[in-house]
C-alpha positions in Angstrom: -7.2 -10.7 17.3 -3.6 -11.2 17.1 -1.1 -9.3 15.7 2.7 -9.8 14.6 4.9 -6.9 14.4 6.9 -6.0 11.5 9.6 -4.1 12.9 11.9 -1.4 10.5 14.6 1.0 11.9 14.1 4.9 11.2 16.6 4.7 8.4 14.9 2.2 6.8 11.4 3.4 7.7 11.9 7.2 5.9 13.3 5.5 2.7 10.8 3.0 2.1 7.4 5.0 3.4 8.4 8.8 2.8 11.2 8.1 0.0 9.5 5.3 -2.1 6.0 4.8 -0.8 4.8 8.8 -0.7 7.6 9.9 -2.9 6.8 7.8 -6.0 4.2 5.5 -5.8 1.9 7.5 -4.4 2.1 10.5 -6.9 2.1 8.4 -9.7 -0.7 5.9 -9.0 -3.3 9.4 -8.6 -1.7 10.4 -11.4 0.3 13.6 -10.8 3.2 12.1 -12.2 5.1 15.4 -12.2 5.5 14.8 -7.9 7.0 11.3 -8.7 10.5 10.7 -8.1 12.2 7.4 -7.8 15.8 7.0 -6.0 17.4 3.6 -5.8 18.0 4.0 -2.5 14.3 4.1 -1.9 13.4 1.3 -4.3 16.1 -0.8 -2.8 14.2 0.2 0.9 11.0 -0.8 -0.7 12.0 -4.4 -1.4 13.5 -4.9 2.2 10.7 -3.9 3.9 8.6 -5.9 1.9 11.0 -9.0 2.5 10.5 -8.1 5.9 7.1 -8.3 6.0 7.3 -11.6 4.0 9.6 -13.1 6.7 6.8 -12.0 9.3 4.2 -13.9 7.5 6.4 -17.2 6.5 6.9 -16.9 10.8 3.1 -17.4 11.4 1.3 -18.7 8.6 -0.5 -22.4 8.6 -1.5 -24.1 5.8 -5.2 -23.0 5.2 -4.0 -19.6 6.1 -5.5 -16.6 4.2 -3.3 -14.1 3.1 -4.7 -10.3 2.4 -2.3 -7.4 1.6 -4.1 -4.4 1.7 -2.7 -1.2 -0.5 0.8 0.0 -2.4 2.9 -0.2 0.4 3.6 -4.0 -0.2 2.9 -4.7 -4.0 6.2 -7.2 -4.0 4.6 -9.2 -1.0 2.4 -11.7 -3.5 5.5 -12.7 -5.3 7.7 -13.1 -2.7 5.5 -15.6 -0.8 5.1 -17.3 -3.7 8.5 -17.5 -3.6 8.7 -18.9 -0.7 5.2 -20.4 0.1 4.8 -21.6 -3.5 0.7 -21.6 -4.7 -0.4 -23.3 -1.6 -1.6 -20.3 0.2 -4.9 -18.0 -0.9 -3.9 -14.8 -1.6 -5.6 -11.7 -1.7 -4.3 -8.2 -2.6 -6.5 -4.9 -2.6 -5.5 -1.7 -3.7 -7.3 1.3 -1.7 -5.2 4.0 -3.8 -6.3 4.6 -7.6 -4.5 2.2 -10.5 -4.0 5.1 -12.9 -4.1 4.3 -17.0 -1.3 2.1 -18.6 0.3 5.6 -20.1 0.7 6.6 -16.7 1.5 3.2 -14.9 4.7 3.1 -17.7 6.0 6.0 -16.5 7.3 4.7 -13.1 10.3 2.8 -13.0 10.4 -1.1 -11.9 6.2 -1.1 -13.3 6.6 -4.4 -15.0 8.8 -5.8 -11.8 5.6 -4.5 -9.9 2.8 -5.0 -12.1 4.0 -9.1 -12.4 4.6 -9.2 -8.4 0.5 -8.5 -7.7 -0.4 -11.1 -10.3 0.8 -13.4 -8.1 -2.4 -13.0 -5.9 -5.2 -14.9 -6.5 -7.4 -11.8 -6.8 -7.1 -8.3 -7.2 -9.5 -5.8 -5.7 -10.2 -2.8 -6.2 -12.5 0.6 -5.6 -14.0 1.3 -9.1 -14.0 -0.3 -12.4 -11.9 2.4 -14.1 -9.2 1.2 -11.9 -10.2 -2.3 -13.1 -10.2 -1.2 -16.4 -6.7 0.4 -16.4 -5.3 -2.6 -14.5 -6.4 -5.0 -17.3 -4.9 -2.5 -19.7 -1.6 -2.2 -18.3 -1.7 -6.3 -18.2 -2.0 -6.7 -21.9 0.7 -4.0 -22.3 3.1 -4.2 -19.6 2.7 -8.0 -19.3 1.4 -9.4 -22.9 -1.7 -11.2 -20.8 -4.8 -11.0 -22.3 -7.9 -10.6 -19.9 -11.5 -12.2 -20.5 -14.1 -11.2 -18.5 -11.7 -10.1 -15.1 -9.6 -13.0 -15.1 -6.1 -13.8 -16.6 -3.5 -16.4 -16.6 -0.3 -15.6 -16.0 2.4 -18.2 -17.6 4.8 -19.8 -14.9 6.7 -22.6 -14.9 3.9 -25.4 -14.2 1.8 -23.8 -17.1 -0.4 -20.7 -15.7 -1.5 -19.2 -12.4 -5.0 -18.0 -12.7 -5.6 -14.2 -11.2 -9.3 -12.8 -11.0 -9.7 -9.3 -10.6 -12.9 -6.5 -9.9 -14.6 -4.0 -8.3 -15.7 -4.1 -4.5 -15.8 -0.5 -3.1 -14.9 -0.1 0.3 -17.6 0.4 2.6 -18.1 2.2 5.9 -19.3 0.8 9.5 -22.9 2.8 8.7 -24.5 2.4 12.2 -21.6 3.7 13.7 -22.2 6.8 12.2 -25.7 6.7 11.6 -26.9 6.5 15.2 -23.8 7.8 16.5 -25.1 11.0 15.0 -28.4 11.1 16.8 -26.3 10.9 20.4 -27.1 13.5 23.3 -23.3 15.0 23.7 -23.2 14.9 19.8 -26.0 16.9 19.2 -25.5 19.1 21.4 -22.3 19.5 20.4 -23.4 20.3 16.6 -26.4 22.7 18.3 -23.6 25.0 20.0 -21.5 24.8 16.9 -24.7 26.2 15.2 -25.5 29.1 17.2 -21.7 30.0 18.1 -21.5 30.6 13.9 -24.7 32.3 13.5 -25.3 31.8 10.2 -27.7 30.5 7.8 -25.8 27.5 6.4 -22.7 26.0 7.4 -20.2 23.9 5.2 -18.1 21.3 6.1 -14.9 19.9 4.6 -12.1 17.2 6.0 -9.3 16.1 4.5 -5.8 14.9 5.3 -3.2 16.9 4.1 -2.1 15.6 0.8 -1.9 17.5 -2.7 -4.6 15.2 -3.9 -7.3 16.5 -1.7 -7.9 19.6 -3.7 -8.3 22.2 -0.5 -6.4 25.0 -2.4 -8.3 24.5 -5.4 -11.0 24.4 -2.6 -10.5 27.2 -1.1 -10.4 29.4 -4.4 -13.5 28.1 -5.2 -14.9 29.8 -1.9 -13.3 32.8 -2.6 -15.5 33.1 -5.9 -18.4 31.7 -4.8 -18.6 34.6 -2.3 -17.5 37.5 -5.5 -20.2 36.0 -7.4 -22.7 35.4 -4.9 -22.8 38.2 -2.4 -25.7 37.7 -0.9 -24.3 34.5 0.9 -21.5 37.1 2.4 -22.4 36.9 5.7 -25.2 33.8 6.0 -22.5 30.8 5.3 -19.0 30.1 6.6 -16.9 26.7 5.4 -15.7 25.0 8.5 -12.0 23.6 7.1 -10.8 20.5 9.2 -7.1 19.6 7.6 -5.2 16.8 9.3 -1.8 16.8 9.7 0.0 14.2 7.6 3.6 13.8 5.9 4.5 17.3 7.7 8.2 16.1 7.2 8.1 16.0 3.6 9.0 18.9 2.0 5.7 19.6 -0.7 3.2 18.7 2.5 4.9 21.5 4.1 4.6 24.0 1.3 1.1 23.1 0.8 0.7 23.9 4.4 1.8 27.3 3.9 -0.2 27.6 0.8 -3.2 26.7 2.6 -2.6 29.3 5.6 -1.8 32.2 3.3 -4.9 31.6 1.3 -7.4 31.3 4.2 -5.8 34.2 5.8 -6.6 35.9 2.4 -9.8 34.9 2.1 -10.9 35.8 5.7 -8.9 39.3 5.3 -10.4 40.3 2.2 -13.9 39.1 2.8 -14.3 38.6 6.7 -16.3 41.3 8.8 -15.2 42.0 13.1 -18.4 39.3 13.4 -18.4 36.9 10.4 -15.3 34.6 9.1 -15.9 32.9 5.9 -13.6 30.2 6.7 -13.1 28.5 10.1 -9.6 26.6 9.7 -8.1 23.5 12.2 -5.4 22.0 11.3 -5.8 19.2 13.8 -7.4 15.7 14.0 -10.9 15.4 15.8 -12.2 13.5 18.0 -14.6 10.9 16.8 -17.8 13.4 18.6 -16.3 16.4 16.9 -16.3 14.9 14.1 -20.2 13.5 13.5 -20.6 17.0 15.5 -19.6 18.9 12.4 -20.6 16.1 10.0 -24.5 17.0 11.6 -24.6 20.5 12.2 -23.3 21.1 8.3 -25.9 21.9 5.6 -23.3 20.9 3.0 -20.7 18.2 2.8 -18.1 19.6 0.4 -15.5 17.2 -0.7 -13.7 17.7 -3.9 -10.3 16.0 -3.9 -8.7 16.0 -7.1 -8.1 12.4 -7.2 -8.8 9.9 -4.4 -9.3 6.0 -4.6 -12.8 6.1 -2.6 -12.9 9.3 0.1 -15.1 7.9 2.9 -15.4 11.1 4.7 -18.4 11.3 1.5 -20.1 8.7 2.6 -19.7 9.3 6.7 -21.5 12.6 5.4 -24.1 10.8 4.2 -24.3 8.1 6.9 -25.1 11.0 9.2 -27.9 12.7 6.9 -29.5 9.4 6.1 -32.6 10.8 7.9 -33.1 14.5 7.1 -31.7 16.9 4.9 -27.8 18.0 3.7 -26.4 17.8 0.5 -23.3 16.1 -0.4 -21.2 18.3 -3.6 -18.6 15.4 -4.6 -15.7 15.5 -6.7 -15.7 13.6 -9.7 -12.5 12.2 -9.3 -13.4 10.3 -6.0 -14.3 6.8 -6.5 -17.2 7.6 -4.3 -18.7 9.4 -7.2 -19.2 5.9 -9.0 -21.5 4.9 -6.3 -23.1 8.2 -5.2 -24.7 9.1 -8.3 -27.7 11.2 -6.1 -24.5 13.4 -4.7 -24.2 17.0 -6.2 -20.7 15.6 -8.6 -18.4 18.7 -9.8 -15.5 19.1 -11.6 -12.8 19.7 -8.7 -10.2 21.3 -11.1 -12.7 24.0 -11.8 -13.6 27.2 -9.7 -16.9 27.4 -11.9 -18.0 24.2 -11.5 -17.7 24.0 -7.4 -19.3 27.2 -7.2 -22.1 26.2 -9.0 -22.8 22.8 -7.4 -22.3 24.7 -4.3 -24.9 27.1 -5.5 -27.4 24.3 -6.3 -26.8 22.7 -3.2 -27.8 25.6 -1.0 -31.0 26.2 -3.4 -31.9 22.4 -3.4 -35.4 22.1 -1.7 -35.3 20.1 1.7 -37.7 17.1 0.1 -35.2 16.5 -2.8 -32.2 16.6 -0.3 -33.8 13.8 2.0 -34.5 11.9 -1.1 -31.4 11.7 -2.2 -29.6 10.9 1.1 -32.3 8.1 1.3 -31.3 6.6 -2.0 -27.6 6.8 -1.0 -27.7 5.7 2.7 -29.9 2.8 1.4 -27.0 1.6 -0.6 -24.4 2.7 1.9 -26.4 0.7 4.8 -25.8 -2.3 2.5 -22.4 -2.1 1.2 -20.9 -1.2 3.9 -17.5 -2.3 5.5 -18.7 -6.0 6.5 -20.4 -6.0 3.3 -16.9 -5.7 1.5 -14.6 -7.9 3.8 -17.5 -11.0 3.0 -17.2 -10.2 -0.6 -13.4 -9.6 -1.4 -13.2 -13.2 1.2 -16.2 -14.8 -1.3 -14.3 -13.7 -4.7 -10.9 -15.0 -3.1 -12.5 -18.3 -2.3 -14.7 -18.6 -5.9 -10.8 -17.9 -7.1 -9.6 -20.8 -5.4 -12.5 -23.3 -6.8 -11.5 -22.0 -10.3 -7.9 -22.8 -9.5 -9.0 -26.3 -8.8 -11.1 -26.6 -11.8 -8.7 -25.3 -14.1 -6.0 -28.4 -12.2 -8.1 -30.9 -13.3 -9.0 -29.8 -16.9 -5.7 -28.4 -18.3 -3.9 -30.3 -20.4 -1.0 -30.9 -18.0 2.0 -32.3 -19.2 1.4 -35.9 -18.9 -1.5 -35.5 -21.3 0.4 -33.4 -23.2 2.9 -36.4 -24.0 -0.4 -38.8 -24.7 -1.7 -36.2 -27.2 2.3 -36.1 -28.9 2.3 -39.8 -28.8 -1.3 -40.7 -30.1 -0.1 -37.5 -32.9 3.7 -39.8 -33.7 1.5 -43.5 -33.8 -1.0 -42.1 -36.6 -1.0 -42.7 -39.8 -3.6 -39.8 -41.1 -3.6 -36.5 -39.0 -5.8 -33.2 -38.7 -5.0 -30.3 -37.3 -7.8 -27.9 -37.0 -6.9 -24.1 -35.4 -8.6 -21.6 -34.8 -6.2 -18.2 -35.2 -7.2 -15.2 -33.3 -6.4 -15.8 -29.2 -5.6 -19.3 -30.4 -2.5 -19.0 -32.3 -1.6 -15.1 -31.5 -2.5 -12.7 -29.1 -5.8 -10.6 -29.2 -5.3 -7.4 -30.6 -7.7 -3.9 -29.8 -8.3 -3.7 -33.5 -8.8 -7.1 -36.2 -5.6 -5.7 -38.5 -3.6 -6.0 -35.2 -3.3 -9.4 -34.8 -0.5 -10.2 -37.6 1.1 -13.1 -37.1 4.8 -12.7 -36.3 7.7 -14.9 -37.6 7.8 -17.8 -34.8 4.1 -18.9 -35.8 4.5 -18.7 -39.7 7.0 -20.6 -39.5 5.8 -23.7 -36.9 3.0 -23.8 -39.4 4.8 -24.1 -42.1 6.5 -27.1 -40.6 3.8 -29.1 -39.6 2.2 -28.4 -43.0 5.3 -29.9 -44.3 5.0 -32.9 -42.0 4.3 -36.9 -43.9 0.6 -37.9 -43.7 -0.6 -33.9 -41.4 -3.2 -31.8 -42.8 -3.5 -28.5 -40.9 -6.6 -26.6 -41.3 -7.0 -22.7 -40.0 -10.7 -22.5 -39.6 -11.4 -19.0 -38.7 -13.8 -16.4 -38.5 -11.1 -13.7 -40.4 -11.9 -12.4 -43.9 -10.4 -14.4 -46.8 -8.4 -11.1 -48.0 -6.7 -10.9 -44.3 -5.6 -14.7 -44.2 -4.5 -14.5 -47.7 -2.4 -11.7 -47.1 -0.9 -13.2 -43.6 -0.6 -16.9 -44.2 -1.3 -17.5 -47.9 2.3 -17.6 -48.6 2.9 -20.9 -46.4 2.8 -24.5 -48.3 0.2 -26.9 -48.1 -1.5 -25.0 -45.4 -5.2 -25.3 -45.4 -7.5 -22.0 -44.5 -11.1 -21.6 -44.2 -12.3 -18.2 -43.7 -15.6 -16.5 -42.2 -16.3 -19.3 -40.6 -15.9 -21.8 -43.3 -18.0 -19.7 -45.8 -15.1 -19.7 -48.2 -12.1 -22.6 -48.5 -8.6 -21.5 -50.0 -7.2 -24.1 -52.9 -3.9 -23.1 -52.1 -3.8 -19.8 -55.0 -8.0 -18.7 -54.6 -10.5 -18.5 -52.7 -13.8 -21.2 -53.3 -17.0 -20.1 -51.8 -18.7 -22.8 -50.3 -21.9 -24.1 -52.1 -23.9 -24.3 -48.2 -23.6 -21.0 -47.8 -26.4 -18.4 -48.2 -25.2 -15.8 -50.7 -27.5 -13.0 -50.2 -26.1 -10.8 -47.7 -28.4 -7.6 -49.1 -31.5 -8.2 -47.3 -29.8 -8.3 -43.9 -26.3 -6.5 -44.3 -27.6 -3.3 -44.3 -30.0 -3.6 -41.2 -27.1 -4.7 -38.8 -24.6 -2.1 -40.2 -27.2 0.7 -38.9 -27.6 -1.0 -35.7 -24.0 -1.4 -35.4 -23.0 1.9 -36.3 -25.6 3.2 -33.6 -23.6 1.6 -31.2 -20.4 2.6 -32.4 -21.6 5.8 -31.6 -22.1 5.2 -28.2 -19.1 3.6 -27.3 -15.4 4.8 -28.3 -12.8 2.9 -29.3 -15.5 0.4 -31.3 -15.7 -0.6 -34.5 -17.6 -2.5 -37.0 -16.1 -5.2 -39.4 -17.8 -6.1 -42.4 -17.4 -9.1 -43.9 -18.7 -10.4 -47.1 -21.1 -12.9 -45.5 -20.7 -11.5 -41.8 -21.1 -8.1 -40.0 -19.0 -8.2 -36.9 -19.3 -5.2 -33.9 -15.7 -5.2 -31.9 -15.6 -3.6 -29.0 -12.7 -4.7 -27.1 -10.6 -1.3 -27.7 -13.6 0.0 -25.4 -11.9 -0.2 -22.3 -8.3 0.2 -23.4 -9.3 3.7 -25.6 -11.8 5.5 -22.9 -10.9 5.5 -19.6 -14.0 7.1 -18.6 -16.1 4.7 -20.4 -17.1 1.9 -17.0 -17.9 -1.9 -18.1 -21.2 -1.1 -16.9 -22.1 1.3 -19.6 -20.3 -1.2 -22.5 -22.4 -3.9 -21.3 -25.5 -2.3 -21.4 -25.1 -0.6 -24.7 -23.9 -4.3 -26.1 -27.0 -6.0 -24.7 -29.1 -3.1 -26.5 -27.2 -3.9 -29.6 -27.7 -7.6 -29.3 -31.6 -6.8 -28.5 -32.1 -5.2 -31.3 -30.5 -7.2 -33.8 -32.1 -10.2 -32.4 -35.2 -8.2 -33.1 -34.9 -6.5 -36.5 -32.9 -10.0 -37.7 -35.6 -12.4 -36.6 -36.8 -13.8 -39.6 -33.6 -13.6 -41.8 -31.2 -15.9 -42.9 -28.4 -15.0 -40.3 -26.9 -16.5 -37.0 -26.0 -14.0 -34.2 -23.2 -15.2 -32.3 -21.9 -14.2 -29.1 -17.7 -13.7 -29.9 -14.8 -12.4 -27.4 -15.6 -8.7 -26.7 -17.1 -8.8 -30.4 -21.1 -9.6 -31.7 -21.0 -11.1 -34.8 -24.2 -11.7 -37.7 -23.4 -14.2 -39.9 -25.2 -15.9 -42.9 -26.6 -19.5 -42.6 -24.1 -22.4 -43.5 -21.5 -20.0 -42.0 -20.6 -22.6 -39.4 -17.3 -23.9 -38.4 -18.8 -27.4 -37.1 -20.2 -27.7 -40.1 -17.6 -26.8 -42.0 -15.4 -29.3 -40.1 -17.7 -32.1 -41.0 -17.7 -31.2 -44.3 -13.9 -30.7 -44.7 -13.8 -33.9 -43.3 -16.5 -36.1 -45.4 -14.4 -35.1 -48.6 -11.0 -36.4 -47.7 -10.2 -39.6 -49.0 -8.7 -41.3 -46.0 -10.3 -41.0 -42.8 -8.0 -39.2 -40.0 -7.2 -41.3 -37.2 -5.5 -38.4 -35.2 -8.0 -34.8 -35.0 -6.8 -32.0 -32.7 -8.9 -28.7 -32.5 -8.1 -26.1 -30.8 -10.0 -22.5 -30.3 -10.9 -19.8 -28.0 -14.3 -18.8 -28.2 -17.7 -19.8 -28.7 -17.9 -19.8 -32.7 -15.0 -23.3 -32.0 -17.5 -24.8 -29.5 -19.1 -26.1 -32.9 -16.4 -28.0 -33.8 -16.0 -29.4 -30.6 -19.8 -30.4 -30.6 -18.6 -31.9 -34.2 -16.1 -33.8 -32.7 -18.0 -35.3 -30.0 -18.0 -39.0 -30.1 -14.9 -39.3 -32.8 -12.7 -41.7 -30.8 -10.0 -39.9 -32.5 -11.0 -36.8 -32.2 -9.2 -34.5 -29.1 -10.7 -31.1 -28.0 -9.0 -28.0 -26.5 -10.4 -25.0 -25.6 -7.8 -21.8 -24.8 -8.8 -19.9 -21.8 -11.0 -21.0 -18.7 -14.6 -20.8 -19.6 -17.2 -23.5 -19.7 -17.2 -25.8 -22.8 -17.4 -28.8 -24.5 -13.5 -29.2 -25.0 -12.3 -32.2 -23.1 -9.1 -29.6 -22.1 -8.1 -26.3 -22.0 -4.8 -24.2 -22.2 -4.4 -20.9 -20.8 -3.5 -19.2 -23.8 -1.8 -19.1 -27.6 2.0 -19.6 -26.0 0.6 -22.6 -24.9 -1.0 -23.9 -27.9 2.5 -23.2 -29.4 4.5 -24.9 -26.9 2.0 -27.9 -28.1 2.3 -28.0 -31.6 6.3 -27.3 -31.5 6.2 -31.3 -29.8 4.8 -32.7 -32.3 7.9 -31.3 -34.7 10.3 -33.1 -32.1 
């Protein structure tokens, strides 16, 4: 392997890694925002050194080159070899610290500058999917993008640049560990540490010196556990392994002295001329001392107060994949999303460590070797080769969808064929769908008002000789009264084309199966069920649809994983499907929403109704829409000569085109006004 050295002088060096790096990004991203400071001078250091390391890669890349930036130190690298490579490269960006919530990520300045610079990657990785969910938070906020399903387009100037983003947790190299444990000199090692303590049970904890790690917190923690629990005084001592880091920065070296004073404490309040209750280094190990200790300790204590992974956890584990040891894990590591068997605390509270620590030492041997099983099992698998093949396999899967995406967007010269086939006709229909389509999404329905720009280019091409435009949406008739009633000649069908407005009413449509009673009230039940499962859902009730949102999920509930929404939405769907078998209802799959609606409530066949009662026969049809409940009129519109389909977002469907999203649907319609 090769490597090509990025070379910064000292001045430079202590702005951009100490000043910037450490002294606000760091901070900020685990969320302690009150150790964030930003400087100029620093942020100005940032961007060389990331120019820097741009010119270094511009110097060696190839084309077919793959370009992976790993962690915060160079979040401006993606944009500025775009800048200078343009799209042809692949590259992918993973972030090994956490991505905090959007309230949070605000807070620093130059987040947007940053925040736009990664989405110039071609995927995003990261350790948990709380990080993924906070990312694709701060993209609809910070960037107006709206994710679907872990991918986004961001606008540029040839249309959109596709990002995809998830979840791969760093592994470890297991065997290392593993069978490094069971070596002569290290077990031997971990035997002599043994009888040099003489105690019952030993407990280990390592950790870098860092305010996130918790080891005050930690140490406090000890210091109760042996107030409340004196019969362990005497029969357990924590071995403490710090390692130096950051010793020139001024909080590193007060937390130093924090640390000293409270071992020395601890030890002189509790210790005995033949028993410590802490052994301290404040050193690195050696790779042997280190799966020395990792072995001889009964438990692995690691309780940082916020880390992106911690992989000391899992090297715990790695050596205990055999026999007994219990791991008691912070529940602010992303290990705890993974290593569920682990004995998970709170690490901001005394009273929680203390008692994980408690039911650690009183777990029986058989459950501890069951529960390292389960772990190593997973660990064996997903370990660090694991995750360098998988972030390479998204990055590549990326780059197939990028491909895709080139040859079914409506690029520009279609574009002009749709404007010109649009200028030649003598009867046209637009039919638009609204929500995604023609604004944004919104977390909540009464969100998504539509602002000025879009009333407005409605309005005009309502106005335009021989153009009927039709929105043909799933919204209640009340809403799309209240929002776009008030604009001339504009044609609206609402739920789905149960009800048609005549321009001062609403008409319900004679297809339509009025009786909601016999259904309504089984799907609000299970709906409300749900709701109470999941925060930041709701449930919409129309007059001949019952819809269950739950795309505030993520956005509301940073605790809440995607795991746990999906599963409680496929229980949801089950059920309905179930208790709504033999009803007159449709359920329907929406964006981030489940929605029951009554038969005839169908915007195909709406559309071919709309259509069969004009009195001249279109010879121009555009539809455009975002989710599934459109893919019926684009079924409808299969084999209409006249007829052109366009699907927003990248996802498969019967649309002959797609745009990435509502500006671009704008940006389409405002042509056909030129």
């Amino acid at each position: 392997m090769g490597f090509a050295p990025v070379f910064l002088d000292a001045a430079l060096s202590d702005l951009f890694y100490e000043g910037y790096c450490n002294g606000a990004l760091w901070p900020m991203f685990h969320s302690m925002t009150t150790y964030s400071k930003t400087e100029d001078n620093e942020y100005k250091a940032y961007v060389t050194a990331n120019e820097l390391f741009a010119d270094a890669v511009c110097a060696v890349y190839k084309p077919g080159d793959i370009v992976w930036i790993q962690d915060y130190h160079l979040l401006l690298l993606p944009q500025e070899l775009r800048r200078r490579l343009g799209y042809s490269p692949a590259i992918g960006f993973f972030l090994h610290i956490p991505f905090p919530h959007a309230d949070v990520f605000r807070l620093l300045p130059h987040h947007s500058t940053l925040l736009e610079s990664v989405m110039q990657a071609d995927f995003v990785g990261f350790h948990t999917m709380d990080y993924v969910t906070n990312f694709a938070t701060c993209l609809t906020r910070v960037c107006g993008v709206t994710p679907v399903a872990g991918r986004a387009v961001v606008p540029n100037d040839s249309g959109g640049h596709l990002v995809q983003f998830g979840a791969l947790p760093l592994g470890i190299d297991f065997d290392r560990y593993h069978t490094g444990t069971k070596e002569e000199k290290v077990q031997a090692l971990a035997a002599h540490t043994r009888r040099h303590l003489g105690v019952d049970k030993i407990v280990f904890s390592v950790s870098r010196l860092d305010y996130t790690k918790g080891v005050p917190h930690c140490l406090n923690a000890m210091r109760t556990f042996f107030q409340t629990n004196p019969e362990w005084v005497g029969r357990l001592t924590l071995i403490l392994v710090v390692v130096p880091s950051r010793t020139r920065v001024d909080k590193y070296a007060e937390l130093k002295k924090e640390i000293d004073r409270l071992v020395g404490e601890i030890n002189g309040q509790l210790g005995t001329l033949l028993w410590d209750p802490i052994i301290y280094l404040y050193r690195s190990l050696d790779f042997n001392e280190l799966l020395a200790l990792y072995a001889c300790a009964d438990v692995g204590l690691i309780v940082p107060l916020r880390d992106g992974m911690n992989l000391c956890a899992k090297e715990y584990v790695a050596a205990h994949a055999d026999g007994e040891g219990v791991l008691v894990l912070g529940n602010l590591a992303g290990a705890a999303h993974e290593m569920l068997e682990a004995v998970i605390v709170n690490p901001n509270s005394a009273e929680s460590i203390v008692k994980g620590l408690k039911e650690a030492l009183e777990m029986p041997g058989t459950d501890q070797a069951a529960r390292n099983r389960d772990m190593a099992k997973r660990l064996e698998t997903n370990d660090v080769h694991w995750w360098t093949s998988a972030f390479l396999h998204k990055l590549e899967e990326t780059m197939i969808l990028q491909q895709q995406m080139s040859v079914n967007h409506l690029d520009s010269e279609h574009r002009e064929e749709l404007v010109r086939a649009f200028r030649s006709a003598r009867s046209r229909l637009l039919v638009l769908d609204y929500d995604g389509t023609l604004v944004p999404f919104s977390d909540l329905p009464s969100g998504a008002v539509p602002d000025n720009d879009i009333i407005e280019l409605l309005g005009a091409l309502a106005a335009l000789p021989m153009t009927r435009v039709l929105i043909l949406s799933g919204r209640d008739r009340n809403t799309l009264a209240e929002w776009l009633g008030k604009v001339p000649k504009l044609r609206m069908a609402a739920e789905h084309g149960c009800w048609t407005w005549t321009g001062t009413e609403w008409a319900i449509e004679e297809s339509v199966m009025a009786n909601t009673s016999t259904w309504k009230s089984v799907a609000r039940t299970l709906m409300q069920e749900a709701v109470n499962l999941l925060a930041g859902s709701i449930v919409e009730e129309k007059e001949f649809s019952m819809v269950f949102h739950y795309r505030a999920c993520e956005s509301e509930t940073s605790t809440l994983d995607r795991s746990k929404i999906t599963k409680a939405v496929l229980e949801l769907r089950a059920a309905l499907q179930t208790a709504l078998a033999n009803l007159p209802v449709h359920l329907v799959d929406a964006k981030e929403a489940l929605e029951v609606k009554a038969f005839g409530a169908s915007k195909g066949a709406y559309y071919l109704r709309f259509l069969h009662k004009l009195e001249d026969d279109p010879d121009f049809v555009l539809a455009v829409g975002d989710d599934n409940t459109d893919e019926d009129v684009f079924e409808a519109c299969e084999g209409q000569e006249v007829a052109h389909t366009v699907r927003v977002g990248f996802f498969p469907s019967k649309a002959a085109h797609h745009l990435y999203d509502y500006r671009e649907v704008r940006k389409l319609l405002r042509r056909f006004l030129v």
